[in-house]
N, CA, C and O atoms as a GROMACS GRO file, in nm:
protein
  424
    1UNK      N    1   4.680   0.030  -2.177
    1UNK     CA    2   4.545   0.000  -2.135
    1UNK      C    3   4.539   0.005  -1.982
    1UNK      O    4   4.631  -0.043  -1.917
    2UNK      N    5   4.429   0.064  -1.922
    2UNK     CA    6   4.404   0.114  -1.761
    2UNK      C    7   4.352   0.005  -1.720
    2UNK      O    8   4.286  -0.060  -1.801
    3UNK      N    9   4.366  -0.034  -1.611
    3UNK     CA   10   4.304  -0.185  -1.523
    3UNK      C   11   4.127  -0.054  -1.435
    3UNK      O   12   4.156   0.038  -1.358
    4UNK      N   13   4.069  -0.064  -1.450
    4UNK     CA   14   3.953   0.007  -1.387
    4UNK      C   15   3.905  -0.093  -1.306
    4UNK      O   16   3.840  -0.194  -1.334
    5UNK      N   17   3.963  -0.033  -1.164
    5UNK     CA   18   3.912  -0.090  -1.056
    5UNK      C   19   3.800  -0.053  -0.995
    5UNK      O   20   3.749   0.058  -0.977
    6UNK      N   21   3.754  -0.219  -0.951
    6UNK     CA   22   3.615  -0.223  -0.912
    6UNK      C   23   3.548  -0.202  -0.786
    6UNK      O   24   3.594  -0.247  -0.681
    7UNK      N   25   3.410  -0.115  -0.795
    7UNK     CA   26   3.391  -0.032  -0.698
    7UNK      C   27   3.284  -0.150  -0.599
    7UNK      O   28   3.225  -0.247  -0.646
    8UNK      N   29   3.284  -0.114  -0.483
    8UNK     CA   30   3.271  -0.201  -0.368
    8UNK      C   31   3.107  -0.219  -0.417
    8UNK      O   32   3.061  -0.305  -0.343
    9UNK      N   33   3.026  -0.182  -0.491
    9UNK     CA   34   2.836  -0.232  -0.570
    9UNK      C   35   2.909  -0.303  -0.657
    9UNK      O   36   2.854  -0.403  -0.612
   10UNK      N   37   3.006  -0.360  -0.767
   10UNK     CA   38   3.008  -0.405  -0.833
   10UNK      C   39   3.071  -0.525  -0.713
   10UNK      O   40   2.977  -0.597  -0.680
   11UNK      N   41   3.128  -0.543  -0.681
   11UNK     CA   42   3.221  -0.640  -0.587
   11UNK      C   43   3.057  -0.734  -0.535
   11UNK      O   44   3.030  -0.850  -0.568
   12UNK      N   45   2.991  -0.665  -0.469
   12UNK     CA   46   2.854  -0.746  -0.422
   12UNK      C   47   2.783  -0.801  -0.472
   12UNK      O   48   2.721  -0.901  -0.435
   13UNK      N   49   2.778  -0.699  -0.642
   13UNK     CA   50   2.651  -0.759  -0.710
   13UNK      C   51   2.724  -0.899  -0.791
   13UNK      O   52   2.646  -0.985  -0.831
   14UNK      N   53   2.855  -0.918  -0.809
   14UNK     CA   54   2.896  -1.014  -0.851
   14UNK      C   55   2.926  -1.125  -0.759
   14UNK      O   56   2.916  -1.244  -0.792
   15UNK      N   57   2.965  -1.079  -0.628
   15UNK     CA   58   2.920  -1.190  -0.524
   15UNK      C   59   2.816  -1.242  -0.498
   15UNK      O   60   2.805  -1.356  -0.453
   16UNK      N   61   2.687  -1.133  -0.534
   16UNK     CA   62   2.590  -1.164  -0.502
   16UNK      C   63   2.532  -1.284  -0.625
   16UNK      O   64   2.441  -1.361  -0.593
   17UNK      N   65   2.594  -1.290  -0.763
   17UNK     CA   66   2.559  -1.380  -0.862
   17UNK      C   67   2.637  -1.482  -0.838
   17UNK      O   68   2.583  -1.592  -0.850
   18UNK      N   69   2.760  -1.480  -0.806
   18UNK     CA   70   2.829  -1.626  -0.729
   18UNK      C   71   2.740  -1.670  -0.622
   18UNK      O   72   2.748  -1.793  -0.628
   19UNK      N   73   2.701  -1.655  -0.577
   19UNK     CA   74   2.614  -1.710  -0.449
   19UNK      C   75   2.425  -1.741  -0.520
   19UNK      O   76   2.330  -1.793  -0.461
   20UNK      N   77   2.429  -1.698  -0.626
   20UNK     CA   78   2.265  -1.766  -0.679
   20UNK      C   79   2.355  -1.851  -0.757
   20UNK      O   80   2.326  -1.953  -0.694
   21UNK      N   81   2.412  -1.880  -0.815
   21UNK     CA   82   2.484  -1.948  -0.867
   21UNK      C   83   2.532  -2.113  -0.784
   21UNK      O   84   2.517  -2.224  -0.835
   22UNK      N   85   2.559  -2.098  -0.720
   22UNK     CA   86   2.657  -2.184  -0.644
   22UNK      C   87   2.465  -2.253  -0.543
   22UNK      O   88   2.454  -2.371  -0.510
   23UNK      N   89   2.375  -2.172  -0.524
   23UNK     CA   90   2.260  -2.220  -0.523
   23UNK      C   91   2.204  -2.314  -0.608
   23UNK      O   92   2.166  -2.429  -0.586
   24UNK      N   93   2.203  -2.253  -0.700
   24UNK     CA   94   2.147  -2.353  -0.798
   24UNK      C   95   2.194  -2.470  -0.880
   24UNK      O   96   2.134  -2.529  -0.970
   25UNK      N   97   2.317  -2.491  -0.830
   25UNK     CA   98   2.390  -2.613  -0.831
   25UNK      C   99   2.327  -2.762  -0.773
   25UNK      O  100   2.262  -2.764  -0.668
   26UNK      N  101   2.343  -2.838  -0.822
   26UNK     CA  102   2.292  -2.968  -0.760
   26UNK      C  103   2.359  -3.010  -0.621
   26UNK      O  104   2.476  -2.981  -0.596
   27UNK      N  105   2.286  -3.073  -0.541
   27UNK     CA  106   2.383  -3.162  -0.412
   27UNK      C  107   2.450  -3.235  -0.458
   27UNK      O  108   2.415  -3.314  -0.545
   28UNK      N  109   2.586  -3.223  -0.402
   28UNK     CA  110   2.685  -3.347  -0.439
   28UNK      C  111   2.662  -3.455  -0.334
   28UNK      O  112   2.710  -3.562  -0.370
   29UNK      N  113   2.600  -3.460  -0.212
   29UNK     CA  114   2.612  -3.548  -0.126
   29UNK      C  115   2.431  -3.630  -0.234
   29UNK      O  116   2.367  -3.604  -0.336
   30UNK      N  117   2.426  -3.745  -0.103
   30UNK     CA  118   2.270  -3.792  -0.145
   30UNK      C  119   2.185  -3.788  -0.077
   30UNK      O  120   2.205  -3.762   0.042
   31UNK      N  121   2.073  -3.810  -0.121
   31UNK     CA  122   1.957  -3.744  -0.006
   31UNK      C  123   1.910  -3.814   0.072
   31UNK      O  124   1.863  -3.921   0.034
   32UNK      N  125   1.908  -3.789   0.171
   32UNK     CA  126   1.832  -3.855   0.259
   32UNK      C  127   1.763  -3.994   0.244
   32UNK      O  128   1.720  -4.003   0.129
   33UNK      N  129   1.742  -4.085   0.304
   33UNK     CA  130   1.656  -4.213   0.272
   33UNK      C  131   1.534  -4.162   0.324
   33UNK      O  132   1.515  -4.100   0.429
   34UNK      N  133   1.445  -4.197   0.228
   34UNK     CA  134   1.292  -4.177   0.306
   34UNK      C  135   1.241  -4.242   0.476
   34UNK      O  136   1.143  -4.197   0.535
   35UNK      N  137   1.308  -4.324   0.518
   35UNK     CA  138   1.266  -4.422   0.619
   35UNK      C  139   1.385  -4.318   0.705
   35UNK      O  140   1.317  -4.271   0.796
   36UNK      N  141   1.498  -4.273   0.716
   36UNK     CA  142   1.567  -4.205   0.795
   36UNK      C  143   1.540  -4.050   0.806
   36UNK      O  144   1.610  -3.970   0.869
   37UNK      N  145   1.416  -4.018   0.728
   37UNK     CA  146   1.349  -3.881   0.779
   37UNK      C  147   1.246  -3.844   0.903
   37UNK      O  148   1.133  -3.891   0.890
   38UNK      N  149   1.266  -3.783   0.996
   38UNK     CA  150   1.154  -3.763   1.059
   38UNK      C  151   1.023  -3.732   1.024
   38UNK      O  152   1.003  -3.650   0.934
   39UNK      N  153   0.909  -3.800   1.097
   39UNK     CA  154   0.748  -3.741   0.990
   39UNK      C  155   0.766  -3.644   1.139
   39UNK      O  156   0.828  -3.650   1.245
   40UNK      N  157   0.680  -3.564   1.078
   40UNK     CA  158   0.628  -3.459   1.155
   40UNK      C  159   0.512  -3.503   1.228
   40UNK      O  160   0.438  -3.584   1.173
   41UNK      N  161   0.478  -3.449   1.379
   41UNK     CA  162   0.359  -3.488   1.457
   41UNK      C  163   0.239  -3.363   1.440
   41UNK      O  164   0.244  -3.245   1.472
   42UNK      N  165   0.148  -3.433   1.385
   42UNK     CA  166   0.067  -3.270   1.302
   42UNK      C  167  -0.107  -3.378   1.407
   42UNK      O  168  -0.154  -3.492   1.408
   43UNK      N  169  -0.128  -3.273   1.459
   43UNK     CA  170  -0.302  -3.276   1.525
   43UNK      C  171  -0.359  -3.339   1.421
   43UNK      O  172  -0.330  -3.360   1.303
   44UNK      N  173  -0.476  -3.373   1.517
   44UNK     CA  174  -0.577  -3.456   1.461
   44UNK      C  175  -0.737  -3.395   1.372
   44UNK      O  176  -0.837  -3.426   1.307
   45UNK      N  177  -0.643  -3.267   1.448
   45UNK     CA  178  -0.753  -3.124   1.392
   45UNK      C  179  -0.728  -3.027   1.437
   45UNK      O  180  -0.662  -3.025   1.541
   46UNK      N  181  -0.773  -2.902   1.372
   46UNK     CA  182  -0.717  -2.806   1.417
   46UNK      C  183  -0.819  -2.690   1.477
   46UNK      O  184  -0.850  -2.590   1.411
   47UNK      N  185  -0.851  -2.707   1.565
   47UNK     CA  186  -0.960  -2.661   1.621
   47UNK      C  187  -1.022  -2.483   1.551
   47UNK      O  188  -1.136  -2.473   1.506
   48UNK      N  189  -0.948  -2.389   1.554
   48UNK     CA  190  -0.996  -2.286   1.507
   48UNK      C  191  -1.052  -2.276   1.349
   48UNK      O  192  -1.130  -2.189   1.310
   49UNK      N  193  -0.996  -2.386   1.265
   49UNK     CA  194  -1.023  -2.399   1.118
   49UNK      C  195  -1.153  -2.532   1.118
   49UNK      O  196  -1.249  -2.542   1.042
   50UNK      N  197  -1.122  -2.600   1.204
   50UNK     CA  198  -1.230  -2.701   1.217
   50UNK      C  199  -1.402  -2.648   1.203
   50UNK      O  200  -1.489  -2.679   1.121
   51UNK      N  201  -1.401  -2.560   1.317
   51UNK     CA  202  -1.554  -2.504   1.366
   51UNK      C  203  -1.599  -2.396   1.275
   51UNK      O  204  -1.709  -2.394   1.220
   52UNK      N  205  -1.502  -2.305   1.262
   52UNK     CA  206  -1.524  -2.205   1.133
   52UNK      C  207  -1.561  -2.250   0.978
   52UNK      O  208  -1.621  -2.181   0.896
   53UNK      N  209  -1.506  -2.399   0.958
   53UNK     CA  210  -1.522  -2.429   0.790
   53UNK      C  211  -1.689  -2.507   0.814
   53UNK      O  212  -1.714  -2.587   0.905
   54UNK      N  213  -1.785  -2.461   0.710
   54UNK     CA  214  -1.899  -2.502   0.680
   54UNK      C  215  -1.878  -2.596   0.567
   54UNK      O  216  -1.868  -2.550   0.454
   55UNK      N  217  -1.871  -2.736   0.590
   55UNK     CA  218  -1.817  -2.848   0.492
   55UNK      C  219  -1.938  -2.894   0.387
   55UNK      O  220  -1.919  -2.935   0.273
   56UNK      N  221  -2.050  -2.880   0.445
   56UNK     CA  222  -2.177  -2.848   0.385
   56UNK      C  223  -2.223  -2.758   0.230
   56UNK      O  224  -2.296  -2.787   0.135
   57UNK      N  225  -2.135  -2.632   0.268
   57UNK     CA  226  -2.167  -2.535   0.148
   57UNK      C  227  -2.048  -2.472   0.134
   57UNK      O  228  -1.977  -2.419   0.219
   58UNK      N  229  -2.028  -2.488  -0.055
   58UNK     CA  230  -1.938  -2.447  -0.071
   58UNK      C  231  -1.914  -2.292  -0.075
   58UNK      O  232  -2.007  -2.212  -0.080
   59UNK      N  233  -1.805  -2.262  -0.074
   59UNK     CA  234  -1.783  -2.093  -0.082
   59UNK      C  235  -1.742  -2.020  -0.221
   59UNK      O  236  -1.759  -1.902  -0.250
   60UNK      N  237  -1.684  -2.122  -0.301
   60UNK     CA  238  -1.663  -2.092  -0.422
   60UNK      C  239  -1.717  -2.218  -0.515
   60UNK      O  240  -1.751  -2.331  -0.480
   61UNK      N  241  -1.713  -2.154  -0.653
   61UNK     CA  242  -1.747  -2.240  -0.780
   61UNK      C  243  -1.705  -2.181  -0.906
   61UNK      O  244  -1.750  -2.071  -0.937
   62UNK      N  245  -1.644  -2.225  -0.961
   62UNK     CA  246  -1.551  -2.244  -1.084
   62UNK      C  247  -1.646  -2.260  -1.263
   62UNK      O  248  -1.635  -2.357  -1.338
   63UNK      N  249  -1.719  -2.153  -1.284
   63UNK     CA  250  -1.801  -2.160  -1.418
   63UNK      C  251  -1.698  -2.120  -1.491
   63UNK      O  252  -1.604  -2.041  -1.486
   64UNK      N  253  -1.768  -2.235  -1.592
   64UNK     CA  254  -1.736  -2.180  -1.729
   64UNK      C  255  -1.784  -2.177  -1.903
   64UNK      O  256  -1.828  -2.274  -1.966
   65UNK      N  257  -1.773  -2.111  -1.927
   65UNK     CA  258  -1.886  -2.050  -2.019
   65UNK      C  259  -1.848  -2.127  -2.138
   65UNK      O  260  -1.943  -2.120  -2.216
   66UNK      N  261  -1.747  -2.202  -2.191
   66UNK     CA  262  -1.747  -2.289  -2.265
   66UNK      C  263  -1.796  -2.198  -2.423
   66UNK      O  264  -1.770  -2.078  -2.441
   67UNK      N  265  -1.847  -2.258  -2.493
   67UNK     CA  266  -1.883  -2.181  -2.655
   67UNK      C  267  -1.990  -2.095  -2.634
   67UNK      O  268  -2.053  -2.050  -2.729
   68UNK      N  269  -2.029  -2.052  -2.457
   68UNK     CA  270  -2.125  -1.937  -2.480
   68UNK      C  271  -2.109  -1.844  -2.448
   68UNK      O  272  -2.141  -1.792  -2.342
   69UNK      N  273  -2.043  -1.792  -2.556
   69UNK     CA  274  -2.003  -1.589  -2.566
   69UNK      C  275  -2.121  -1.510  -2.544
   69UNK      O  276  -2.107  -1.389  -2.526
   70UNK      N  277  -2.239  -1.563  -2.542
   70UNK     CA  278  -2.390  -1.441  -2.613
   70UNK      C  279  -2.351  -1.434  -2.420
   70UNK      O  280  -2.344  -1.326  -2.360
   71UNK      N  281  -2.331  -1.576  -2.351
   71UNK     CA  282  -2.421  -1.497  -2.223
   71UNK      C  283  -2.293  -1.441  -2.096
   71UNK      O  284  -2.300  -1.429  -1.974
   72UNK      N  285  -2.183  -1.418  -2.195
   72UNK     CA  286  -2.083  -1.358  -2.128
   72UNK      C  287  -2.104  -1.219  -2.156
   72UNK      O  288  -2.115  -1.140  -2.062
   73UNK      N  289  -2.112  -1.179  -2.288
   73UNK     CA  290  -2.181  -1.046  -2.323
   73UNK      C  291  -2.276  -1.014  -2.266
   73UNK      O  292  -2.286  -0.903  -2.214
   74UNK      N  293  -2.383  -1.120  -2.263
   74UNK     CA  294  -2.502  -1.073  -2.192
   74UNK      C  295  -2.485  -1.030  -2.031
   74UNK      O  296  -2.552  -0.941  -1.979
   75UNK      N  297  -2.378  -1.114  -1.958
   75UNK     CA  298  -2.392  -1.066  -1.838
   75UNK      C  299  -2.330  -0.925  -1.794
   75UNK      O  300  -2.357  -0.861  -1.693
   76UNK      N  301  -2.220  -0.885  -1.917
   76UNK     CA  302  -2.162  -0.757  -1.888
   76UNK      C  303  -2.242  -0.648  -1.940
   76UNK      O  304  -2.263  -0.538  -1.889
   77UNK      N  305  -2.284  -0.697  -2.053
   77UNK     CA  306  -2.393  -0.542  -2.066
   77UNK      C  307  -2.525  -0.571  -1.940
   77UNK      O  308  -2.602  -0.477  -1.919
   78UNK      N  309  -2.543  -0.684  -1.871
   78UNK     CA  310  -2.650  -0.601  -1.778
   78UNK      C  311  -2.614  -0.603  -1.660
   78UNK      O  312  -2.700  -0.600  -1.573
   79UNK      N  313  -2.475  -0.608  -1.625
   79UNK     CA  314  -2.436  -0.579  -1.542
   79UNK      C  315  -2.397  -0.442  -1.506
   79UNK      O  316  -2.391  -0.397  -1.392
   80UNK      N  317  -2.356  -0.349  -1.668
   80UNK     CA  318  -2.333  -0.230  -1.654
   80UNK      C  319  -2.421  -0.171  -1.676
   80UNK      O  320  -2.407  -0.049  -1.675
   81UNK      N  321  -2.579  -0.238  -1.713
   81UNK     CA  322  -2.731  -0.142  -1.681
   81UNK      C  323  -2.778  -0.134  -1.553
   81UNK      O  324  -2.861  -0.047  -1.528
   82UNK      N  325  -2.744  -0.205  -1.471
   82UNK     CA  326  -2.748  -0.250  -1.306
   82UNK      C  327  -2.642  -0.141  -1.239
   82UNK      O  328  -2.666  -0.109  -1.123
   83UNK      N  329  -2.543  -0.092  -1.293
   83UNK     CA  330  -2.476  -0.074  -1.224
   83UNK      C  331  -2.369  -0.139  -1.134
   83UNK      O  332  -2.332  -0.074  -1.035
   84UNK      N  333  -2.331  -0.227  -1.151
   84UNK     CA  334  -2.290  -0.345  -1.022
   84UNK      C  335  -2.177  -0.396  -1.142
   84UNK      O  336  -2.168  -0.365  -1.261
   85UNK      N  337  -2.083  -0.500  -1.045
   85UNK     CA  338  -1.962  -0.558  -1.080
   85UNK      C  339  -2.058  -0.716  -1.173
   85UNK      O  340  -2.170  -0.765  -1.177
   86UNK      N  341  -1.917  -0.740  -1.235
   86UNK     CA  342  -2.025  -0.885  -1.310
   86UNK      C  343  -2.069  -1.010  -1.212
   86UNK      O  344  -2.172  -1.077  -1.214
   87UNK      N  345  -1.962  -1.018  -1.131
   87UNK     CA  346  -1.984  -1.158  -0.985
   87UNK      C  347  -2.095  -1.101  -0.891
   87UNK      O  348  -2.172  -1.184  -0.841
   88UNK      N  349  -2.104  -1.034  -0.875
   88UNK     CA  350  -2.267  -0.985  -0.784
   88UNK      C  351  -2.390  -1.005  -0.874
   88UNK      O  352  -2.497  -1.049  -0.834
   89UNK      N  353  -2.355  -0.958  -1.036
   89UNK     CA  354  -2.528  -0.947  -1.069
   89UNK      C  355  -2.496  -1.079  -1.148
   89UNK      O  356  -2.601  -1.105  -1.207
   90UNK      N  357  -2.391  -1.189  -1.185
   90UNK     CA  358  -2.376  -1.302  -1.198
   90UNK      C  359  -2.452  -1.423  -1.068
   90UNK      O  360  -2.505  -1.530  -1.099
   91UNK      N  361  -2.440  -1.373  -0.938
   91UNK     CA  362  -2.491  -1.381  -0.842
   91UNK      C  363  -2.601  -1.369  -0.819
   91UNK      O  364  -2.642  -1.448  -0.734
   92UNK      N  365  -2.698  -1.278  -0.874
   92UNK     CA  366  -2.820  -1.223  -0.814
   92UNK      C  367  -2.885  -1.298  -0.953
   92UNK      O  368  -2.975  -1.374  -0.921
   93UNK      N  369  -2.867  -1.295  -1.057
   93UNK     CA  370  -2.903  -1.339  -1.160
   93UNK      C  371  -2.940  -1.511  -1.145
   93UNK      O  372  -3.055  -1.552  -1.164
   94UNK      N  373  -2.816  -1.609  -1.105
   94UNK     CA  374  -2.841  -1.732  -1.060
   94UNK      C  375  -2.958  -1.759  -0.980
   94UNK      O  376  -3.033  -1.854  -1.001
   95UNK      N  377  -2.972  -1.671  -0.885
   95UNK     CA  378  -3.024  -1.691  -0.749
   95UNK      C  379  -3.172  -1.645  -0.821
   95UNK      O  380  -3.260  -1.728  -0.797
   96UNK      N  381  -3.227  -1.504  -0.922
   96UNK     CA  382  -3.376  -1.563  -0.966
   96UNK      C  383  -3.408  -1.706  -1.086
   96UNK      O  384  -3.512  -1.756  -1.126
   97UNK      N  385  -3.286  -1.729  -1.109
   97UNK     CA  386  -3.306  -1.819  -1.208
   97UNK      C  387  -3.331  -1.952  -1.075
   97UNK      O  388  -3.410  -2.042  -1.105
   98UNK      N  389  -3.296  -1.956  -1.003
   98UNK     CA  390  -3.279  -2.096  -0.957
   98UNK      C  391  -3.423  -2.113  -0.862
   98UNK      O  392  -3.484  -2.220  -0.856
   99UNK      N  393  -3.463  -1.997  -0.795
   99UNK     CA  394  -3.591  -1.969  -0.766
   99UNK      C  395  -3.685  -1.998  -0.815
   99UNK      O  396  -3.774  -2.064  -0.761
  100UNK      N  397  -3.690  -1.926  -1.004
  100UNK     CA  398  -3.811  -1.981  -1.096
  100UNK      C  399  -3.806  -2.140  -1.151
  100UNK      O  400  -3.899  -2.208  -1.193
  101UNK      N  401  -3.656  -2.177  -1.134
  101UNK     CA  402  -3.681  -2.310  -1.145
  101UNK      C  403  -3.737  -2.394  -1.026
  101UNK      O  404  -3.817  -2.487  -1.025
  102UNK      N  405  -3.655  -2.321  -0.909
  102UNK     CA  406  -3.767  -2.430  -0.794
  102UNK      C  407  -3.926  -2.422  -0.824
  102UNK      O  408  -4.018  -2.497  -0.859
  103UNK      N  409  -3.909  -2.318  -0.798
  103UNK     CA  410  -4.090  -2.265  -0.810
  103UNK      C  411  -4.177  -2.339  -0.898
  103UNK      O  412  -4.297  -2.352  -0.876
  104UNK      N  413  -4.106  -2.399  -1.015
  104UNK     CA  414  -4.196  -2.448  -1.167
  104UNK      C  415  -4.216  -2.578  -1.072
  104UNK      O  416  -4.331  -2.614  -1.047
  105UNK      N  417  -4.114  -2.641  -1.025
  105UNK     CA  418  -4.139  -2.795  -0.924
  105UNK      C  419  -4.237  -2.801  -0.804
  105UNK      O  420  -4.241  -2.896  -0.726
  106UNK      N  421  -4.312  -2.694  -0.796
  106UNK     CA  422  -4.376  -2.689  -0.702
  106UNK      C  423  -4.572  -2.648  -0.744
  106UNK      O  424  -4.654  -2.639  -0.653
   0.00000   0.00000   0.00000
């Protein structure tokens, strides 16, 4: 039986699994005490994210359609009679609905 010696990609890629290996091992020492960690000194604000964020209005919103399939269908078939993506005429759609509802209050 031949000993088939190993070529210098196999030598790495098996070093390279000893070393994720030997990663993912636990610390044998112990960790740190919470009270002997440094806190970090972090601003009081951060000026370029401060003035730019409108805290007022949000930028996103999270629907969900829950047991109503008719008006998930409904928004993709008239979204593809529109022409347009479903979040734009999902969009444009809200915006006359919310209109005719102001409007009825007035």
């Amino acid at each position: 039986m031949a000993l088939k010696k190993r070529s210098a990609s196999e030598k790495a890629r098996e070093e390279a699994i000893e070393a994720f290996g030997n990663a993912a091992e636990p610390f044998l020492t112990a960790p740190v005490a919470r009270d002997q960690r440094i806190t970090p000194i972090r601003p009081s604000f951060t000026p370029e994210l401060s003035d730019i964020r409108d805290k007022e209005r949000p930028k996103t919103m999270l629907l969900r359609f829950d047991n109503d399939l008719d008006l998930v269908e409904l928004l993709s078939m008239v979204a593809t009679l529109e022409g347009r993506k479903k979040h734009p005429m999902a969009l444009r759609a809200l915006r006359i609905g919310l209109e005719q509802v102001r409007d009825s209050y007035e």
